[in-house]
Wavefront OBJ file of the C-alpha trace (Angstrom):
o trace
v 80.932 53.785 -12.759
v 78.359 51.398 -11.009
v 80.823 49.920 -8.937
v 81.800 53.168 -7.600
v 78.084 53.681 -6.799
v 77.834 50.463 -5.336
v 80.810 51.079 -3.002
v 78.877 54.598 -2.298
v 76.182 52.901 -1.498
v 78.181 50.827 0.883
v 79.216 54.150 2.629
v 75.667 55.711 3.433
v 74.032 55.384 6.601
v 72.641 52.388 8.146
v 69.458 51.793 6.796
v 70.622 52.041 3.427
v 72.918 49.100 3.856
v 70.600 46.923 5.786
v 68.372 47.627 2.634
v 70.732 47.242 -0.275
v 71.960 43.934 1.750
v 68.192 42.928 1.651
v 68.078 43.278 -2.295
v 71.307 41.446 -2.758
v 70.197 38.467 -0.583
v 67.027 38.261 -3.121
v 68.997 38.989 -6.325
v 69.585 35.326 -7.190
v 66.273 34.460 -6.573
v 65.333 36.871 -9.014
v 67.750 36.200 -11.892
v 66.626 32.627 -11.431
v 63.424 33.860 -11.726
v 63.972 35.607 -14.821
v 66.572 32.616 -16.155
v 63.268 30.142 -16.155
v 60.708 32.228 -17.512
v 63.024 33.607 -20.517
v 63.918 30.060 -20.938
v 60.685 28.441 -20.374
v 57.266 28.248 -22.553
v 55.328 31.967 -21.190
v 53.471 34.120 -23.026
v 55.442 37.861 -23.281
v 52.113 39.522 -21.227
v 52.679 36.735 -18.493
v 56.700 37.001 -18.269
v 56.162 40.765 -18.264
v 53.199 40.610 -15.449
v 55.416 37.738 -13.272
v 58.664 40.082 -13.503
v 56.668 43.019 -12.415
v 55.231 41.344 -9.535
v 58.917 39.789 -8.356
v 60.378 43.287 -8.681
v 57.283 44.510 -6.599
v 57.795 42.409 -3.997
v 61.537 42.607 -3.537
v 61.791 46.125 -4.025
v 58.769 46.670 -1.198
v 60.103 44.195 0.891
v 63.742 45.887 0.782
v 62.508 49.459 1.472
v 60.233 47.638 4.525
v 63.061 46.319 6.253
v 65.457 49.511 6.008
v 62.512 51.747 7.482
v 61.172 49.092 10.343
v 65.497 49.034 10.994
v 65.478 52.893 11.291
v 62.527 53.628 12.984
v 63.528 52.096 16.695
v 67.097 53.385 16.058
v 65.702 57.121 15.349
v 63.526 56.540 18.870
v 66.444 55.410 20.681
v 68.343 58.521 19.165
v 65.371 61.128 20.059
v 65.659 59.799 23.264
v 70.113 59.730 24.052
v 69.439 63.435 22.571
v 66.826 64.900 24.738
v 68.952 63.239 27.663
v 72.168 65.029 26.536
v 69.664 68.319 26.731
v 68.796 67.584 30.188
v 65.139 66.684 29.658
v 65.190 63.343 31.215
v 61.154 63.004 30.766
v 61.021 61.457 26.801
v 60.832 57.457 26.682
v 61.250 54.993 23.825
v 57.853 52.858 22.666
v 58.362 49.222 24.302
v 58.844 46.502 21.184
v 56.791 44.244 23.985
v 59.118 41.522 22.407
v 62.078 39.397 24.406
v 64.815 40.310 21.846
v 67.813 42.558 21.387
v 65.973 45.515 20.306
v 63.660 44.885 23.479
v 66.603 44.693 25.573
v 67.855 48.100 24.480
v 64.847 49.976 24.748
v 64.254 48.603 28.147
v 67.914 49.783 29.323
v 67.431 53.298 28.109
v 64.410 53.871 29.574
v 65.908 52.146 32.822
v 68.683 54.742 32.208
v 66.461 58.082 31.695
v 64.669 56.690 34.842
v 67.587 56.513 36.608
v 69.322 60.078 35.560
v 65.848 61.848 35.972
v 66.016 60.566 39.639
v 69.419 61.752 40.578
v 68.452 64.721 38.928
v 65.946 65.239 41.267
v 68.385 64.094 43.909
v 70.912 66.566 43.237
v 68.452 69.738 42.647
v 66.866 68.727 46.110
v 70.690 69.061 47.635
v 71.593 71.959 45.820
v 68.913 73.618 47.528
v 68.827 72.086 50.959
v 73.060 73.366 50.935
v 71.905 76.495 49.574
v 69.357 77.131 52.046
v 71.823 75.747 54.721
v 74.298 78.175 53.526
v 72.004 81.099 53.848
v 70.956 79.841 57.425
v 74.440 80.198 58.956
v 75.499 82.720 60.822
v 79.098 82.217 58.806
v 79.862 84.184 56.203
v 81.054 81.855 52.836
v 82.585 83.001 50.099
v 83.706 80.793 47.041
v 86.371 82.311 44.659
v 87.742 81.167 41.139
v 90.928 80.570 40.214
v 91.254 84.625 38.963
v 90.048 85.348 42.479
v 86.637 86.531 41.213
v 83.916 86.174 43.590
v 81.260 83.090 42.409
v 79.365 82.319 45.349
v 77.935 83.689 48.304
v 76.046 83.419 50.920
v 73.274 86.210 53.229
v 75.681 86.236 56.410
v 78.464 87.387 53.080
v 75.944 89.748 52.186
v 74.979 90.891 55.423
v 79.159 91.153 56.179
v 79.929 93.444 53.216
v 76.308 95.035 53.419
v 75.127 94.816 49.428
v 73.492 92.162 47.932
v 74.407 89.385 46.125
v 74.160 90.458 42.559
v 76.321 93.583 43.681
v 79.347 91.048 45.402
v 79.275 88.527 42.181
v 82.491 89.070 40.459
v 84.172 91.599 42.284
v 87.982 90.300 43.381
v 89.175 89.392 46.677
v 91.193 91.888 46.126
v 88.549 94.587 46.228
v 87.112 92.896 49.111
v 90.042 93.036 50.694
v 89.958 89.273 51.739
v 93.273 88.328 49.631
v 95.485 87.579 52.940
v 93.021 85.251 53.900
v 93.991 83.626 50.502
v 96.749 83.862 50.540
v 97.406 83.124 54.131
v 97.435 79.904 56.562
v 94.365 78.249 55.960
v 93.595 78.700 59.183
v 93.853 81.774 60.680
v 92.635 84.732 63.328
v 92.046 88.051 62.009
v 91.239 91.844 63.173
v 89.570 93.061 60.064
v 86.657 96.102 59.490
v 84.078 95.437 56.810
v 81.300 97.425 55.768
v 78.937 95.060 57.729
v 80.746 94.574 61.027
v 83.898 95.066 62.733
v 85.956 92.515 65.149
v 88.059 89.266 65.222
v 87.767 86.764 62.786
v 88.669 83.186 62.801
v 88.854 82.204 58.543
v 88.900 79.181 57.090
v 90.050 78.163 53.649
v 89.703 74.841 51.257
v 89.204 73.616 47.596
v 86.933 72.052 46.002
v 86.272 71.469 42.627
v 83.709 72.688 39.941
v 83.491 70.911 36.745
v 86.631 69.748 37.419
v 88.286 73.167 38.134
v 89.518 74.025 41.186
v 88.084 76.763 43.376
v 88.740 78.161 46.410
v 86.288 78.226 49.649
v 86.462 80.828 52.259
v 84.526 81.049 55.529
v 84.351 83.975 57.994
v 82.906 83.691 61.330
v 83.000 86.069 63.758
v 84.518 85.669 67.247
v 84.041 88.608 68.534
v 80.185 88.013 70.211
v 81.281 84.847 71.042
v 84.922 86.346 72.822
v 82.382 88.382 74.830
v 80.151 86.449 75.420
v 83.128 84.026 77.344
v 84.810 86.819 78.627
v 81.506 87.749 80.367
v 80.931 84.124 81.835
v 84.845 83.977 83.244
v 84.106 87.653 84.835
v 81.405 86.209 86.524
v 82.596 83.085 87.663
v 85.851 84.517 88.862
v 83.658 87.303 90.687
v 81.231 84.984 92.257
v 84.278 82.940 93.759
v 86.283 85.502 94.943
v 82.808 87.201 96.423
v 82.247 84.221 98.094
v 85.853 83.424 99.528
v 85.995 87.011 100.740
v 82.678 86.704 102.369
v 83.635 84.069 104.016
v 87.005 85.487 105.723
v 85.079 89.313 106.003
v 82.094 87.705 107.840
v 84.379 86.332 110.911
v 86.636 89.444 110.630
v 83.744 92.021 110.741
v 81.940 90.175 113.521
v 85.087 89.694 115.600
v 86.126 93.126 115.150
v 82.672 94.198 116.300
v 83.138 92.583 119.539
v 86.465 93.815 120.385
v 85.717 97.076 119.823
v 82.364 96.926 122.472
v 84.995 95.141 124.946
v 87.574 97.364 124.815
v 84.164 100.312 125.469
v 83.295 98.526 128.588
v 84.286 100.025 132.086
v 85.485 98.062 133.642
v 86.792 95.685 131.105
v 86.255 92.206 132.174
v 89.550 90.240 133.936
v 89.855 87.703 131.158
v 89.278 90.848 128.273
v 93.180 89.936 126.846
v 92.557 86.086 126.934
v 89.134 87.109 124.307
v 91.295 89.932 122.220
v 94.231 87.264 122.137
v 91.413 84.757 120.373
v 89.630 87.228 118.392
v 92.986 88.576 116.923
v 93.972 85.080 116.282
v 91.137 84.266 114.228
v 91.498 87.598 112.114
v 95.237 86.504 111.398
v 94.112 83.179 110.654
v 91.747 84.508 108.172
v 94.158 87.211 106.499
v 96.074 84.657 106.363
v 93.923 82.654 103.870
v 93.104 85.443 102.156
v 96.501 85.996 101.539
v 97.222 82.438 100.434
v 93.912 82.332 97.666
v 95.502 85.728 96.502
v 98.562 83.806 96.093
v 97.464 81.134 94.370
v 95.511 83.242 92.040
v 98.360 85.083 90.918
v 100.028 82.245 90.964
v 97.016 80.259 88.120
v 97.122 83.729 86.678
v 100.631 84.401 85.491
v 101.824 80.975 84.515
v 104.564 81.032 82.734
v 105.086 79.789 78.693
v 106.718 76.338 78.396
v 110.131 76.035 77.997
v 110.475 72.878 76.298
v 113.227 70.449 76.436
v 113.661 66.779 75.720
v 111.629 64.715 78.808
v 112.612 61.064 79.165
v 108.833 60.010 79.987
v 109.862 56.949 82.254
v 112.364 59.103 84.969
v 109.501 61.786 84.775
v 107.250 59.309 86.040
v 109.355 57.676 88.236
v 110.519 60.671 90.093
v 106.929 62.500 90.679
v 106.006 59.066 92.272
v 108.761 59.058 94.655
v 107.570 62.345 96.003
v 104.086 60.598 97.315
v 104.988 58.868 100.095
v 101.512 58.675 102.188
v 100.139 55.314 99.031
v 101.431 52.520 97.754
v 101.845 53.683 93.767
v 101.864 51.015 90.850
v 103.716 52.040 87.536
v 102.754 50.180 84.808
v 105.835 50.543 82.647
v 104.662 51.918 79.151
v 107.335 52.526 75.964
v 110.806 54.142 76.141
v 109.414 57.330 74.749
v 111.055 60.999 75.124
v 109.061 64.458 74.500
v 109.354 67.686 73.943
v 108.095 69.324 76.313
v 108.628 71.912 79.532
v 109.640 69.361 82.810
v 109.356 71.815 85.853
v 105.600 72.047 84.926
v 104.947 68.628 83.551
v 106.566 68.131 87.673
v 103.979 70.233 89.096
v 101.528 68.880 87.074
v 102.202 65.147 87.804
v 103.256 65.826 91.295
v 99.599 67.391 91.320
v 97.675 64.494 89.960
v 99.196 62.083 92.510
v 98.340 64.198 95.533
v 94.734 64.232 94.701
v 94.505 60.407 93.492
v 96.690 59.547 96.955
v 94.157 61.974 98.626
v 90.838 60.010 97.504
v 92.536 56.667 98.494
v 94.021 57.326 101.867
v 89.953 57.369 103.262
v 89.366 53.614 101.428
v 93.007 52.203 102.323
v 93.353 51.424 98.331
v 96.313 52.278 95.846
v 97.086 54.301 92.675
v 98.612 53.088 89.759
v 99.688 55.141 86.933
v 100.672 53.858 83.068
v 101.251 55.665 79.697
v 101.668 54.474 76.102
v 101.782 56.215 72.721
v 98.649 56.540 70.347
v 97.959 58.618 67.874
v 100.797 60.752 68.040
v 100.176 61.581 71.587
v 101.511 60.336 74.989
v 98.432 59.118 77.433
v 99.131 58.583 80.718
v 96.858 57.112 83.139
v 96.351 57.645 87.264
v 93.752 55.177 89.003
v 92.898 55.970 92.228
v 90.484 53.238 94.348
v 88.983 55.765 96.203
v 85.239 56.749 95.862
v 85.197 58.311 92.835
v 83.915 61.658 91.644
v 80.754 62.335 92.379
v 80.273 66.010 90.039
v 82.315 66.513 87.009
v 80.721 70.125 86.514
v 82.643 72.153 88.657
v 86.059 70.577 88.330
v 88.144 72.463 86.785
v 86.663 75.765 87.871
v 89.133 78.348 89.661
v 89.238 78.232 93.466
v 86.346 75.809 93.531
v 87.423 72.712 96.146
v 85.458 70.180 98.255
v 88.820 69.694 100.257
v 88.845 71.107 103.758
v 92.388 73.307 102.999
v 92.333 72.874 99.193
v 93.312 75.970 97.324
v 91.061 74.952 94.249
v 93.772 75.923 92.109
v 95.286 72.262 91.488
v 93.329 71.144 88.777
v 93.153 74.119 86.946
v 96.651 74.900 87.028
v 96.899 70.949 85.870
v 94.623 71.781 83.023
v 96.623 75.281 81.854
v 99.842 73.208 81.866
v 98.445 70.299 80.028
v 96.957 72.845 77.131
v 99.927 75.134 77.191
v 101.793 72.212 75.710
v 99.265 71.274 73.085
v 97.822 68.332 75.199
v 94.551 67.873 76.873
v 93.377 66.788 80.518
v 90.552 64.825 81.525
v 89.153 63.066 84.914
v 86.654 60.634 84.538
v 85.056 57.811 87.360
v 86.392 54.078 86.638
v 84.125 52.196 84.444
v 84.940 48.365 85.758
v 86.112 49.443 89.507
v 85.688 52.281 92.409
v 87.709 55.329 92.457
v 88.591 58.111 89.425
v 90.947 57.988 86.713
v 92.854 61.114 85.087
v 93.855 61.004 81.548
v 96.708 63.542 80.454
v 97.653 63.674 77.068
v 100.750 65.384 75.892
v 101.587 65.687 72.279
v 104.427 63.882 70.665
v 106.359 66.453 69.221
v 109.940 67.041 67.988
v 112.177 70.462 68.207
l 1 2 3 4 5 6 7 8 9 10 11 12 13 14 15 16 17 18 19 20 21 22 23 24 25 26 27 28 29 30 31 32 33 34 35 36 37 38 39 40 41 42 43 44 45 46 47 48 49 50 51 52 53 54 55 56 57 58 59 60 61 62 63 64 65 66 67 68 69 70 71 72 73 74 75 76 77 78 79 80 81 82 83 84 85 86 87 88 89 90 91 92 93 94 95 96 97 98 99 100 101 102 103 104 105 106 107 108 109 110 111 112 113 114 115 116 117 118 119 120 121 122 123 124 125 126 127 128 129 130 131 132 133 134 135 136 137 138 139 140 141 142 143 144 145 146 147 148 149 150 151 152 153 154 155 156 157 158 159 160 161 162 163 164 165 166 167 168 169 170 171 172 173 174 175 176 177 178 179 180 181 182 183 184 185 186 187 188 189 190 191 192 193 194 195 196 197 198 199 200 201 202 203 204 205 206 207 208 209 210 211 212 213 214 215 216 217 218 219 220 221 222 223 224 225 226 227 228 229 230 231 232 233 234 235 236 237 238 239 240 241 242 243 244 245 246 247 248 249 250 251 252 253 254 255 256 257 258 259 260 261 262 263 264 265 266 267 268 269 270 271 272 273 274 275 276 277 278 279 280 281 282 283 284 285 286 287 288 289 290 291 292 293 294 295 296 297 298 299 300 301 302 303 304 305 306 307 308 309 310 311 312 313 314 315 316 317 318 319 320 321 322 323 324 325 326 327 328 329 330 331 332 333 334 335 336 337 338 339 340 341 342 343 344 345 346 347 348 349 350 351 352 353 354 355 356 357 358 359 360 361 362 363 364 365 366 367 368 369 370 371 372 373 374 375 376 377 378 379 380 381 382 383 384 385 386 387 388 389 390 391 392 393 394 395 396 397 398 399 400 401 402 403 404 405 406 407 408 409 410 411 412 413 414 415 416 417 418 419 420 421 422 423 424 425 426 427 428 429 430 431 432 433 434 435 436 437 438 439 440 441 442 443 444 445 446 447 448
């Protein structure tokens, strides 16, 4: 029976062992205690009074060391508890001594230091995203993985006009945004909600929420801004064809004016055919040019789609060079590279790009050079010109716009439509370490 107690003993918490060890390290000083004064010459009253003052002692001293062992270790658990409950503002006494215990206080007040301040980190993000969120003129929507609405944001409110509390947990279903689930993740849209009606470019990703996933939507409306651009291009296009008109209508009118009061003269003058001849020759010279920047925008207007085929990049080069003549042109052989692209155009636009680097260098006696190489999944090629460089980049690729005596000021906007028809990008830039301009075409690398 007592040695099952003692091995119950052995099982109960903490303190309890560090005290029964305590008693066990001062039990043979105590039987040896006891031995001598049993065996030695005491009176009973003094035996009796020395035993109780041993048992005193060792008993007190036992009970002192289980309750100064349990009294830091309780701290140190009030503490790891109210940090598991999110209050991050309870600290453990300091022992004020260099030791173990000292250490471990210290750390877990370091620690409840620490976690308060990202606390305060993270609540400060939370609601700089959330006011961010509510700022944007994008509507977001965050769904979980039954497709119940969690999150929101005002331009979401605004969209389905309700509020928030209203939106909370109703499917996309019900919303009616389940193709943009299900859909591309990024895709245009003509969709009619309760808030607004238009075109809509969505956006969806995942992220994660206590480690489940979720699924982020975001809605934002083209439409204003399709206007808005449409507007602009209307304008543009009608200030340069007002002003190209004016400019052929302003001769016409005049000239037309003054054949009309010579042919109303009597007697007409002797040289009046030799002055109709001109004057008639100067009207056909100017329909004439109206007729050719009609052309030309029909001809920017109605491109056709690329019809892509494999293009072996160094004959494309090679053969739009041979058709400038009028420079000397430098290829800078690149990497034996084909691409999938449409070659007529990628002609026109090449054949393009040398004319206007041949025309900037023919005033400044200087040469072109052209090179290409492969990075990033696209083809770059390079024309350098050494003439005198561009002087404004602003209205470049506008329609019609030239600084060219007889330019059309369709060139580098037809260059432009090809190069973004096939997925590419054009760009024209003034040389950083020499004179003159280079143009950088890039053309993606793509298979059938």
């Amino acid at each position: 029976m007592w040695l099952k107690r003692a091995i119950g003993a052995f099982r109960a918490g903490h303190e309890t062992r560090l005290a029964l060890i305590a008693m066990l390290a001062g039990l043979p000083a105590v039987v040896a205690t006891v031995f001598f004064l049993f065996t030695g010459d005491y009176l009973p009253d003094d035996r009796l009074a020395i035993i109780l003052l041993i048992l005193f002692f060792w008993i007190g001293l036992s009970a002192s060391i289980r309750t100064r062992a349990a009294r830091p270790l309780q701290a140190v658990a009030n503490v790891l508890s109210s940090l598991r409950e999110g209050d991050f503002t309870l600290r453990a006494r300091p022992t004020g001594r260099d030791d173990v215990l000292g250490e471990v206080i210290s750390e877990i007040n370091t620690f409840g230091v620490t976690l308060r301040k990202q606390r305060l980190g993270a609540i400060e993000a939370s609601a700089l995203l959330e006011t961010v969120m509510d700022e944007t003129d994008v509507a977001v929507f965050a769904f979980n993985e039954s497709d119940a609405l969690i999150l929101v944001n005002r331009a979401g409110e605004r969209l389905f006009d309700t509020s928030r509390k209203h939106l909370l947990g109703r499917s996309a279903k019900e919303m009616r945004l389940e193709p943009c689930l299900a859909g591309a993740p990024v895709q245009l849209i003509d969709a009619s909600f309760p808030g607004g009606t238009g075109r809509w470019e969505s956006r969806r990703s995942v992220f994660r929420q206590s480690g489940i996933p979720r699924r982020l939507l975001v809605l934002a409306d083209l439409s204003r801004t399709l206007r808005d651009e449409e507007r602009q291009a209307w304008q543009r296009l009608i200030r340069v064809l007002g002003h190209e008109l004016n400019n052929s209508l302003a001769p016409i009118k005049s000239i037309a004016g003054s054949l009309i009061t010579l042919l109303e003269r009597d007697p007409r003058p002797y040289d009046w055919d030799d002055d109709a001849r001109r004057g008639l020759g100067v009207i056909q010279n100017r329909s004439d040019s109206l007729t050719r920047f009609m052309e030309g925008y029909t001809r920017l207007a109605h491109l056709p789609p690329p019809m892509p085929r494999s293009v072996d990049v160094a004959g494309w080069i090679r053969r739009a060079v041979s058709l400038e003549p009028r420079v000397d042109v430098e290829i800078v052989s690149g990497p034996d590279i084909e691409i999938w692209a449409d070659e007529d155009q990628l002609d026109q636009l090449l054949i393009n790009l040398l004319r206007n680097a041949a025309d900037a260098t023919i005033e400044t006696g200087g040469g072109v050079r052209v090179s290409w190489m492969v990075f990033d999944g696209y083809l770059h090629v390079w024309i350098d010109d050494e003439g005198h460089g561009i002087s404004s980049s602003a209205n470049l690729f506008v329609p019609f716009f030239t600084t060219k005596p007889n330019g059309s000021g369709i060139g580098l906007a037809l260059c432009r439509q090809i190069a973004e028809a096939h997925g590419g990008s054009l760009s024209l830039e003034n040389r950083k370490n020499a004179g003159g301009c280079r143009a950088l075409l890039r053309l993606p690398i793509n298979d059938r």
